[in-house]
LOLO-197413 format. One record per residue: residue in three letters; x, y, z of N, C-alpha, C in turn. Coordinates in steps of 0.001 Angstrom, whole numbers, padded with zeros to 6 digits, always signed. Each point is the difference from the previous one (the first is absolute). Example, Ala and Ser with C-alpha at 12.3 -4.5 7.8 and 13.67 -1.06 7.14 Angstrom:
BEGIN
ALA+013190-005690+007800-000890+001190+000000+000900+001200+000000;SER-000350+001050-000720+000820+001190+000060-000770+001090+000730;
end
This chain:
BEGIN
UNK-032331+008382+000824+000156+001347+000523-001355+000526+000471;UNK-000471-000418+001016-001404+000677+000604+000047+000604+001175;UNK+000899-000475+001049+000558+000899+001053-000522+001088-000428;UNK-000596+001081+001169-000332+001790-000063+000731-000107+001499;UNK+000704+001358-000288+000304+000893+000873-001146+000005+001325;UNK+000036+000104+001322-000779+000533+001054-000043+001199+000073;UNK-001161+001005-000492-000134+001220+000024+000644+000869-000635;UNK+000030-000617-001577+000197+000396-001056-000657-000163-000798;UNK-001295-000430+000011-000774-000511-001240+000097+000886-000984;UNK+000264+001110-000095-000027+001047-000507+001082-000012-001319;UNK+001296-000418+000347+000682-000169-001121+000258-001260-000589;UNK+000293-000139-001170-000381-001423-000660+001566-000478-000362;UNK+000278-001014+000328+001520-000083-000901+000251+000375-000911;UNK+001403-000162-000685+000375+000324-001232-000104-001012-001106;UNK-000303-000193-001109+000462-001033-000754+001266-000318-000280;UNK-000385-001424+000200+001664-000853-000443+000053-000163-001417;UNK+001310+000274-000028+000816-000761-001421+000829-000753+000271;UNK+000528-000725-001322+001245-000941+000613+001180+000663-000928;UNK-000247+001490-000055+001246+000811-000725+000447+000763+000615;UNK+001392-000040+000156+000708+000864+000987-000188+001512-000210;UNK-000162+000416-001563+000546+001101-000501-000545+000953+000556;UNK-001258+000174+001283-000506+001356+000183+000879-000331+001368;UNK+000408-000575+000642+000810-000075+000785+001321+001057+000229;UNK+000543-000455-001329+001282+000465-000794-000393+001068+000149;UNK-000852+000646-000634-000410+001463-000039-000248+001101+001031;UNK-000853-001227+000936+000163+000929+001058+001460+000032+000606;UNK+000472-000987+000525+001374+000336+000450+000732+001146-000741;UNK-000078-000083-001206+001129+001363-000786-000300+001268+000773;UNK-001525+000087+000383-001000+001213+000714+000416+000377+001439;UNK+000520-001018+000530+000283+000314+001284+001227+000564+000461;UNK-000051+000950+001592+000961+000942+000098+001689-000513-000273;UNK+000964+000512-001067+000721-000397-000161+001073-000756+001160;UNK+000000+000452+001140+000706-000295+001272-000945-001277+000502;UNK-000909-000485-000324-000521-000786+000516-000276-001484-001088;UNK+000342+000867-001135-000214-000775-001628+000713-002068+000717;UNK+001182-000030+000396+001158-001277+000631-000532-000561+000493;UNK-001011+000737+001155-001483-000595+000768-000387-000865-000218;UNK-000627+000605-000731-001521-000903-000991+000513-000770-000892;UNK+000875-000078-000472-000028-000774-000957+000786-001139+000505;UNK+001284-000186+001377-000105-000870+000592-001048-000924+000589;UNK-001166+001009+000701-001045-000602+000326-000357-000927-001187;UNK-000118+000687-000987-000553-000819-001247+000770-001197+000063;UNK+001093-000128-000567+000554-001099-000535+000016-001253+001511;UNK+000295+000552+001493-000227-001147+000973-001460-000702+000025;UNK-001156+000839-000574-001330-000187-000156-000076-001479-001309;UNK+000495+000416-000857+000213-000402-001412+000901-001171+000183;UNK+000442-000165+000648+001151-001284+000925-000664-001194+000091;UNK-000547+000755+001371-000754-000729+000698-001675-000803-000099;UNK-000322+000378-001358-001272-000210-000206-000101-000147-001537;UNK-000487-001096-000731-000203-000602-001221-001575+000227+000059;UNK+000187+000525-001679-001969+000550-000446-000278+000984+000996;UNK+000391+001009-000147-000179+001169+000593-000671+000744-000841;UNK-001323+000828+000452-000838+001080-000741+000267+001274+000406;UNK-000488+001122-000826+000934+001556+000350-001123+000914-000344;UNK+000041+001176+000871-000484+000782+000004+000412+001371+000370;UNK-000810+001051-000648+000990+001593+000725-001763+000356+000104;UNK+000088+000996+000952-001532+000746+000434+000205+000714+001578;UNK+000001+000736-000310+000037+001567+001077+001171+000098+000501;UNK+000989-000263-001278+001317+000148+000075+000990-000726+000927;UNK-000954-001013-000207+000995-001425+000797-000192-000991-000799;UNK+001394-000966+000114-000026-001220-000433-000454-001108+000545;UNK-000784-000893-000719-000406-001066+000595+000537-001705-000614;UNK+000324-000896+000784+000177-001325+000169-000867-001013-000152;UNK-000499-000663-000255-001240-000533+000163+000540-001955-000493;UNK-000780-000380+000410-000071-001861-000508-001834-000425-000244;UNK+000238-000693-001104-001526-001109+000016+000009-000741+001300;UNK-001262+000679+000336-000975-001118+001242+000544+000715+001214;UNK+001284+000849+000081+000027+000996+001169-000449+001111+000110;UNK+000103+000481-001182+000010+001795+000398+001142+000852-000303;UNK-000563+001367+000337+001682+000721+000052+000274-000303+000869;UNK+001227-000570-000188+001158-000368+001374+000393+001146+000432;UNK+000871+001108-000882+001077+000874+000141-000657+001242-000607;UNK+000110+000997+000769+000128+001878-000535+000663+000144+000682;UNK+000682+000750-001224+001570+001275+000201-000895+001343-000093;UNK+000605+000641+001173-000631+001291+000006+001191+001112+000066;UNK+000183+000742-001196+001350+000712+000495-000664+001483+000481;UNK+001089+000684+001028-000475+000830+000387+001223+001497-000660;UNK+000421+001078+000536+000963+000548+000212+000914+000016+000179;UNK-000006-000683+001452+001943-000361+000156-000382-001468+000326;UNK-000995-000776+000047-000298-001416+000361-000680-000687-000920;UNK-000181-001584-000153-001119-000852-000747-000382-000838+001510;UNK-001040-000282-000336-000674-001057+000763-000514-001301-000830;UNK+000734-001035+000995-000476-001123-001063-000963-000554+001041;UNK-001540-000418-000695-000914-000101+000867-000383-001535-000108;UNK+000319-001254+000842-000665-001226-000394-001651-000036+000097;UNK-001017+000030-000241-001262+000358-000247-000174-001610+000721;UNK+000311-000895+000565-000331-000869+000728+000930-000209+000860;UNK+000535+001405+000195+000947-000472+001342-000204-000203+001497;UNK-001371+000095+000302-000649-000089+001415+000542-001357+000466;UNK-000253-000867-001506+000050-001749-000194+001407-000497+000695;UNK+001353+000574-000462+001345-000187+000073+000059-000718+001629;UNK+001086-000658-000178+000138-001014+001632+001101+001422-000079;UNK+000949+001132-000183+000425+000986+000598-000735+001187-000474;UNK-000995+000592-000209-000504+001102-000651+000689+001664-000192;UNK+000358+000171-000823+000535+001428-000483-000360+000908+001584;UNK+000980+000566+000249-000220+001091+000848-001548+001502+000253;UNK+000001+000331-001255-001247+000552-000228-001197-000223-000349;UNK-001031+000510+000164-001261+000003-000683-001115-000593+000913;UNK-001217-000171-000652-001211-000380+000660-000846-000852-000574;UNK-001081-000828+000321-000468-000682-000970+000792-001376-000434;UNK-000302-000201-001345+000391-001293-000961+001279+000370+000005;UNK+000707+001154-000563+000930+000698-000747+001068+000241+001395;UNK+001594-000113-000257+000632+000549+000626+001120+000138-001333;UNK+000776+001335+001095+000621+000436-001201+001543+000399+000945;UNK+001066-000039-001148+001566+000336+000711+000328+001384-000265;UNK+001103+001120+000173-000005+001501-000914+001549-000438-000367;UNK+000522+000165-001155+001525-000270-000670+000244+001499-000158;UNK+000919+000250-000100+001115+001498-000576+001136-000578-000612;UNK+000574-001872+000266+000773+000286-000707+000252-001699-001073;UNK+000535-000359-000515+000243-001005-000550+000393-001076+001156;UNK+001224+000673+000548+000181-001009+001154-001248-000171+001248;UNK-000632+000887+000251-001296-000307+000900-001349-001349-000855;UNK+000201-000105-001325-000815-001027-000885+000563-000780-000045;UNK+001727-000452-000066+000606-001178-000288+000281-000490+001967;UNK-000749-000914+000289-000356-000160+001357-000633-001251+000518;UNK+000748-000992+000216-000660-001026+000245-001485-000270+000355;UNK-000254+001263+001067-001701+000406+000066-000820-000050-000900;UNK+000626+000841-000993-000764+000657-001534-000057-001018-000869;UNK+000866-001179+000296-000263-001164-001040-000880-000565+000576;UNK-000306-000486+001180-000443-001070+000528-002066+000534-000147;UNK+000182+001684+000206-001627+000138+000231+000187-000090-001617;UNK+000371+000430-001022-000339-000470-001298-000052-001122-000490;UNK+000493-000908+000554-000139-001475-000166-001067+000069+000528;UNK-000580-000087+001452-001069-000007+000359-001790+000305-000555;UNK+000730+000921-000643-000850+000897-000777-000850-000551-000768;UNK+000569-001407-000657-000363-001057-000729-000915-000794+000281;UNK-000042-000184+001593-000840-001122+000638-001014+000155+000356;UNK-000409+001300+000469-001358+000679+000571-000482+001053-001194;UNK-001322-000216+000737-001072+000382-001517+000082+001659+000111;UNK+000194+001045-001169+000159+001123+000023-001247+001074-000071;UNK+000233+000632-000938-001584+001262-000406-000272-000240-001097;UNK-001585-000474-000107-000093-000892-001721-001253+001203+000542;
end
């Protein structure tokens, strides 16, 4: 995990664990209408990826693997989450949004996350190096 951000030096990652439970926690935290969200996100994340490390910090969840990086932040918003691949520049289809390393998708609903798209950049997610 040594990847830095481009013109972010400024903030430092989060530490990994390999315990879900602040995970858990935050999800309970998030807006109840959006609660199905995230925690789908979670479990297609949790699928798709063996030895997964976890993190919560400025009220997002983070994904992470040894020797990549954070793969994955969930960012929930109001009426939206954003799931951000932090090496999605990398992707042979790259997420619709963002700039930089990082591209990111916006969900509102369960069915907008369960999405052949949404599997494939999270699979992806796996292969290219993230934010260490």
């Amino acid at each position: 995990m040594r990847k830095v951000i481009k013109g972010s030096s400024s903030r430092r990652p989060p530490e990994p664990s390999d315990d879900h439970d602040a995970i858990d926690d935050w999800m309970r935290r998030v807006m109840p209408e959006l609660n199905p969200v995230v925690r789908r996100i979670d479990e297609l994340v949790r699928e798709a990826h063996e030895g997964l490390q976890y993190a919560v910090k400025w009220r997002r969840g983070y994904y992470g693997l040894p020797g990549r990086g954070w793969i994955v932040e969930v960012v929930p918003y109001d009426v939206s989450v954003n799931v951000v691949f932090l090496g999605g520049s990398r992707f042979s289809s790259p997420p619709p949004h963002g700039e930089g390393e990082s591209r990111y998708v916006k969900v509102k609903s369960v069915d907008e996350v369960d999405t052949p798209e949404m599997r494939a950049w999270i699979e992806e997610a796996g292969r290219v190096d993230g934010w260490s």
